[in-house]
Every structure is written in C-alpha cells, then in structure tokens.
C-alpha positions in Angstrom: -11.8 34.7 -43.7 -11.3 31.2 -44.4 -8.1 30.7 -41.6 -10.4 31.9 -38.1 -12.9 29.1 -39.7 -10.6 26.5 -39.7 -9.1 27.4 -36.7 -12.3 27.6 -34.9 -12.7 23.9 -36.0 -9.5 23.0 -34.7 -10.2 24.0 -31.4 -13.1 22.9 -31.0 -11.7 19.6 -31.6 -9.0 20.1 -29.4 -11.9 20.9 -26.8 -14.0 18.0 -27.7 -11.0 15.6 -27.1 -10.2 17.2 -23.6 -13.7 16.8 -22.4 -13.6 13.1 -23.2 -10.5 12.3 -21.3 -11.9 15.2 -18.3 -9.0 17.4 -19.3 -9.9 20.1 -17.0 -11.1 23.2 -18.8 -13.4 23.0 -21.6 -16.6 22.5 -20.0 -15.2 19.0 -18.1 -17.2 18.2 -14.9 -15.9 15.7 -12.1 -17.5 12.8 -13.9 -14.9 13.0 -16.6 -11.9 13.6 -14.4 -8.9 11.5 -14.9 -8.0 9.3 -12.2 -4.2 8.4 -11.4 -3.7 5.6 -8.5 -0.4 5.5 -7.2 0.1 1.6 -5.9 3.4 0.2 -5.8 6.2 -2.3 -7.1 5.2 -4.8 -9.5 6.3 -7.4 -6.9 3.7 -6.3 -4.4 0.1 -6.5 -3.4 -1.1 -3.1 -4.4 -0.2 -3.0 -8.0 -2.5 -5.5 -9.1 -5.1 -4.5 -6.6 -4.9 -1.0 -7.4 -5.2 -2.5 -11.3 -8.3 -3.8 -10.7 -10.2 -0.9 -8.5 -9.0 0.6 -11.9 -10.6 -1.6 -14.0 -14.0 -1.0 -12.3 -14.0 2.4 -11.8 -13.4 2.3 -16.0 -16.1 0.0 -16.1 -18.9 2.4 -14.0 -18.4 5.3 -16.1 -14.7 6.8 -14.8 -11.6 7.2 -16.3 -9.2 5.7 -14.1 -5.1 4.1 -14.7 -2.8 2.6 -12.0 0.6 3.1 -11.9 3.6 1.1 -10.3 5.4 3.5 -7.6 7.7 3.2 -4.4 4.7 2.8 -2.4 3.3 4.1 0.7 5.7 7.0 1.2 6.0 7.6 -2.5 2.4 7.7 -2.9 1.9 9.9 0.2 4.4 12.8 -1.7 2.5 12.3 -5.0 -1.1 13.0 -3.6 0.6 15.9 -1.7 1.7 17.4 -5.0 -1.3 16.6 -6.8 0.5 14.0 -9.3 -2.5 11.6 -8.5 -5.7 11.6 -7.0 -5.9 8.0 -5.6 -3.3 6.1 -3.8 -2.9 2.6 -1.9 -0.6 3.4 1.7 -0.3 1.9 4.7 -2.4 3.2 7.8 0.9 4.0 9.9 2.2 5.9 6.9 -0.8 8.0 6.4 -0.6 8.7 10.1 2.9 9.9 10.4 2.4 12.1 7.0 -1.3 13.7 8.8 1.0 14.3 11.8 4.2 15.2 10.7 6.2 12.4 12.1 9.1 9.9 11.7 9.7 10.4 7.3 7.5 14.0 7.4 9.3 15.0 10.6 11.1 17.6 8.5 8.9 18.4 5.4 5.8 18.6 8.1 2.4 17.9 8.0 0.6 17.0 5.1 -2.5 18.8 4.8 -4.4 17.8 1.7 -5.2 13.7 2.7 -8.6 12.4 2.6 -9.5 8.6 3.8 -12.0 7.0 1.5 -12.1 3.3 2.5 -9.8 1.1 4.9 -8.7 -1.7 1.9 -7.4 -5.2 4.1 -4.3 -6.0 7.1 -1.1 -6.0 5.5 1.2 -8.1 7.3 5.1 -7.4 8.6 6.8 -10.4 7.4 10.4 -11.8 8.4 11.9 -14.2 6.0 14.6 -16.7 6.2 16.5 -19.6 4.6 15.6 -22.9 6.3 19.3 -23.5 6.4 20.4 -20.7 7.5 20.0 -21.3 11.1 17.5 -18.7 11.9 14.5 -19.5 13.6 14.0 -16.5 16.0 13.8 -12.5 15.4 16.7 -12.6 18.6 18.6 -14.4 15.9 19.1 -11.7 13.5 21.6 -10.0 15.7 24.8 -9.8 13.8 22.4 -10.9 10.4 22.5 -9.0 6.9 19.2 -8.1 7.1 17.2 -6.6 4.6 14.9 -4.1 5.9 12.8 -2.2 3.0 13.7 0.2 0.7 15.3 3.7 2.7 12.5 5.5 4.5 10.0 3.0 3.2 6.8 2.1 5.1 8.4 -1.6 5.3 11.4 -0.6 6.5 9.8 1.9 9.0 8.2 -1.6 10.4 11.5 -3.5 10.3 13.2 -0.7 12.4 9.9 -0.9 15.2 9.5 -4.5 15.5 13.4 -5.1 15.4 13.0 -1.9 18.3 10.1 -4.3 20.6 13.0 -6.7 20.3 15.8 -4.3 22.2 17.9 -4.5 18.5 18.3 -1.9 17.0 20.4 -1.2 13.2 23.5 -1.2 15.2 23.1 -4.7 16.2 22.5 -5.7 12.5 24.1 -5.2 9.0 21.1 -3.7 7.4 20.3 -3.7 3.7 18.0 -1.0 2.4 16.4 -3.2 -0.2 12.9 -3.0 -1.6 11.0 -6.4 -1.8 12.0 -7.7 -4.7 15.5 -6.7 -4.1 15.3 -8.5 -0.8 13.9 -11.6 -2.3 17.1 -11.7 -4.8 19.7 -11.4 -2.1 17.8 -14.0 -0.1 17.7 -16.5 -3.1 21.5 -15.5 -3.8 22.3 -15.9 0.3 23.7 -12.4 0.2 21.2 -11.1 2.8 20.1 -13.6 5.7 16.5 -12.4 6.2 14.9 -10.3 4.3 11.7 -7.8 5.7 8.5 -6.9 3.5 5.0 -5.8 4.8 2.5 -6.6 2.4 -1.2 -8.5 2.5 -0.2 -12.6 2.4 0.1 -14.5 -0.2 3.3 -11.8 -1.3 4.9 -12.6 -4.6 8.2 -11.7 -3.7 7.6 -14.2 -0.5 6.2 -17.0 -3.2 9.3 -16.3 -5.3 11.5 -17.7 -2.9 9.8 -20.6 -1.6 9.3 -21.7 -5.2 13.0 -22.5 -4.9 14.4 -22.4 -1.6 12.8 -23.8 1.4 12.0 -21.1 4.1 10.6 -20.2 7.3 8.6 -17.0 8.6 10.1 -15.6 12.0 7.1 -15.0 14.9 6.3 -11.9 16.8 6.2 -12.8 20.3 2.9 -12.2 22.5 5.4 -9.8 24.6 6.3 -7.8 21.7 2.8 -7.2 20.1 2.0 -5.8 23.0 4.8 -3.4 23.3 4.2 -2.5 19.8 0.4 -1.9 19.7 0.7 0.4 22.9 3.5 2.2 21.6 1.8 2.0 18.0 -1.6 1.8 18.0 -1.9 1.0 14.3 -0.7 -2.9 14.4 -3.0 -5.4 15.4 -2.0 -9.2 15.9 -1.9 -11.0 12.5 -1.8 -15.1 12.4 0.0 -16.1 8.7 -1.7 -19.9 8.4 0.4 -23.1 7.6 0.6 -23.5 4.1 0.5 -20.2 3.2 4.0 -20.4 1.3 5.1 -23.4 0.0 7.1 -26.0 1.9 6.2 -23.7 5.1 3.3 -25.6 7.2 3.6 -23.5 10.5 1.5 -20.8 12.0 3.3 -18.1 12.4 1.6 -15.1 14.9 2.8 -12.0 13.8 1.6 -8.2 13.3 -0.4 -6.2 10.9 -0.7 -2.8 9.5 -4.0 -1.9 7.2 -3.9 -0.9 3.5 -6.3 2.3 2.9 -7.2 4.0 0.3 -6.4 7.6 0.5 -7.6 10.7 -1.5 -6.2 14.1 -2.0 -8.8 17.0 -2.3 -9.1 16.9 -6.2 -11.9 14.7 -5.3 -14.5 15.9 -4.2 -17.4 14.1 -2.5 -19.6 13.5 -5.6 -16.9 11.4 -7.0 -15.8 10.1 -3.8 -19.1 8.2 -3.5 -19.0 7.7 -6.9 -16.0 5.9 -7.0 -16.6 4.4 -3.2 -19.8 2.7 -4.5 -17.7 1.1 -7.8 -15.9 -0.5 -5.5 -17.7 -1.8 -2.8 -20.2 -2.9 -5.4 -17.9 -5.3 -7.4 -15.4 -6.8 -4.2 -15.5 -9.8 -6.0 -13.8 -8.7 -9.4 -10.8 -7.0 -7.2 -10.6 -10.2 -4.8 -9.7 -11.8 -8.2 -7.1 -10.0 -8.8 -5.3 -11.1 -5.7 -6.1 -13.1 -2.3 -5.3 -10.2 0.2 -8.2 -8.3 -1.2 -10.8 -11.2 0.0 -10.1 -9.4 3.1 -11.8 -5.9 1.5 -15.5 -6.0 3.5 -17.8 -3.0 3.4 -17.8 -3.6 7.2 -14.2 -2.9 7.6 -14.0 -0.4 5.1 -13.9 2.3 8.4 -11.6 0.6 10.4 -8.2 2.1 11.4 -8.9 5.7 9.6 -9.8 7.4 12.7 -6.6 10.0 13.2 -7.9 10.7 8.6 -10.4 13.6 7.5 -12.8 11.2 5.5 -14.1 12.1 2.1 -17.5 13.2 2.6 -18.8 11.3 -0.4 -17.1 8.0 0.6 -18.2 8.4 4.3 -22.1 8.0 2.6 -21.5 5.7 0.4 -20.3 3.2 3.4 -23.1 3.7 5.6 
C-alpha cells in the first residue's frame, strides 16, 4: 500500500511545480501563465526592449522570458502557431499577415492576432560609406545593396521605397542580409549600402560609424508621398544630426510603428494585466534603449486600426 502513497506524493509535486510556473493543467489560472515574447536579432531594437517589458511583467506578478528571433515575420508565424503569446512586429507586417498579403499571399490570412499597444516609429534606414560616392537613393542603381534578411519586414521596405524610386531588384545587386550581416559587409565594403528598419539609435548602424565614417540616404518629399498613399502605414520620419557618430545631417526619411501583438492565449484579464505593467513603468523600458522614449500611453492606439484589439488592453489604455 506503501507505492500509491508515494506516488500520490510525487504527483502532487509534480502538480505543485506546474502551477508555479502556470503549466497549464493542474488547477493553473491565467495569472500564472507563462509568457514567451518573440523580439528579434540581438543587433536590433526589440530584443532589448522586448527584455525589459519582460522584466516588468516579472516584476508585477507574471511570468514572462524574451527571446531573440528573425523578427517581424518570424514572430508573426510563431504567434500563429501558438509558440508565444507576445511578440514585437512591425505595423505593415501585422497588416499584410491580418490580410493575407505580400509574405502570407500563399499561406493566407492569419486569424488568431490581437493588437495590445502601438510600441514607437521604427525608421527605414539607408546606409552608406562616406567614400563610397553615394549620396542619393538614385545612386544605388547598379549598387550591392543589402536589403534585409529574405521575406523580412526590412527587406519588404527596401523593395517599396527602392519601388517610389522607379528601381526595382533588377536595377541592383541585392544582398538578402539581416542587419547585422549588412553592417559586416558594409564595414568589409562587400555591400555598398546596406538597409535596416529599426527605432534610431540602431546598434548595427552605431557599429559602423564607430569605425567608418557614413552617411544616411533621404527619402524625398515626392516619394513619401507615393509611398504613404500607396501604403498607408509609413509616416514621415526626420533622423536628427548627430544621431550616429561623425554624421551631423538631418536626414527626412519614413517610418513604420513597432506594436505589440497578442495571439488569443491571452485573454483580456491578462491583457490589461500585462497592458497596465507596462504603461505603468515606461521609464524602466525607455532605459533599456532610446527608441522606447517614444512609447506614450497617448500613442499606444495609433496605427492598429486594420487589428482586432485585446479587449483587456483596449481598457487598460483608456
């Protein structure tokens, strides 16, 4: 009789350990669920952004981790298959996922998104070599380019803003590199401009002009327009002089927004939950890098209009 004792003890342990982590099963409610947040490459913005809205959510009674992924895209496939619950995308990647366009043409729409909170502009960047000879995006024709990482949100930017131009990849030698890939060949002048979207300072960007001397290429007025009414995601971005080193121009260029997204494993106790966490300690994820100074409570709706919103979220933003 002694064996179903010990068992019993065993898994009752076993149960006791999965409600502390918010195994599901066991008696664990949505204040113990596990929280995955897929960000991106280590080079990035969102990996140590999406590290700190982990750090608070830990820190306000949730059990949260961020993980380094292939961003926006990559993120967008994991919440779809339930791998995480959180993710950091772009707003024009989110889009074409909920609408089954330009990547999700062929595997369709993606039904289980939620918007919880729009994060802060992140901003299409062309970089080149001061000595290279480059000082216009009508320049790059007949340029190694690199334009993001294959059906990346970066490179789907490259592609559109090269498109408001009249180039397209057949008027360059495109490089499907991801950021920090780019930022190598550009250091080792085996790509002449290299492409990244990310919220400014990027540290792939900062890399470079730590050792070579650079210069940002502008979006005209003429093509901001073309893009924003064939796109109505990007806005008109100014990067300020000084912004990388050695580089004391103001460069106008365009923006996309970094939201948070959701798939439905949260539901909208949590959502406020963790929407609250955030919004109530801006200042301890602004300190984990400068684009998220631009996170505001006021902008947190901005550019999500085309997403189902988490309930919980939408009340914890009003």
């Amino acid at each position: 009789m002694r064996l179903p004792k010990v068992l019993k003890r065993i898994a009752t342990a076993v149960c006791a350990v999965a409600l502390a982590v918010g195994i599901a099963g066991c008696g664990g409610g949505d204040k113990e669920q596990f929280i995955n947040i897929a960000t991106g490459g280590t080079a990035g913005t969102y990996y140590p952004i999406g590290g700190a809205i982990a750090e608070v959510l830990n820190k306000n009674g949730m059990n949260a981790s961020a993980q380094s992924t292939g961003a926006s895209v990559a993120n967008i496939n994991m919440l779809k298959d339930k791998q995480v619950e959180l993710a950091i995308v772009q707003n024009d990647i989110t889009y074409y996922a909920v609408n089954g366009e330009e990547m999700f043409k062929e595997s369709g729409k993606v039904e289980n998104l939620n918007g919880i909170a729009s994060l802060y502009p992140e901003t299409c960047q062309f970089i080149v070599r001061e000595d290279s000879g480059i000082k216009t995006i009508n320049d790059l024709k007949g340029k190694r380019v690199a334009v993001g990482a294959a059906g990346s949100g970066a490179e789907a930017n490259a592609r559109q803003i090269l498109e408001a131009y009249g180039i397209t990849y057949d008027d360059v030698d495109e490089q499907f590199l991801s950021f920090a890939e780019g930022s190598y060949a550009l250091k080792d002048k085996t790509v002449d401009a290299a492409f990244v979207t990310a919220g400014y300072p990027t540290a792939s960007v900062q890399d470079v002009a730590s050792q070579n001397k650079i210069r940002l290429l502008a979006v005209g007025d003429e093509q901001v327009k073309k893009l924003a009414e064939k796109y109505p995601f990007y806005t008109k971005t100014v990067i300020p002089a000084g912004t990388y080193q050695g580089f004391n121009e103001d460069v106008e260029t365009v923006s996309v927004m970094a939201i948070l997204v959701a798939n439905d494993k949260i539901d909208a106790a949590l959502g406020e939950k963790l929407t609250k966490a955030i919004f109530d300690n801006l200042d301890k994820i602004s300190a984990a890098h400068s684009a998220a100074k631009s996170i505001t409570k006021e902008g947190a709706l901005k550019g999500l209009d085309f997403i189902k919103m988490n309930e919980g979220a939408t009340k914890a933003l009003k």
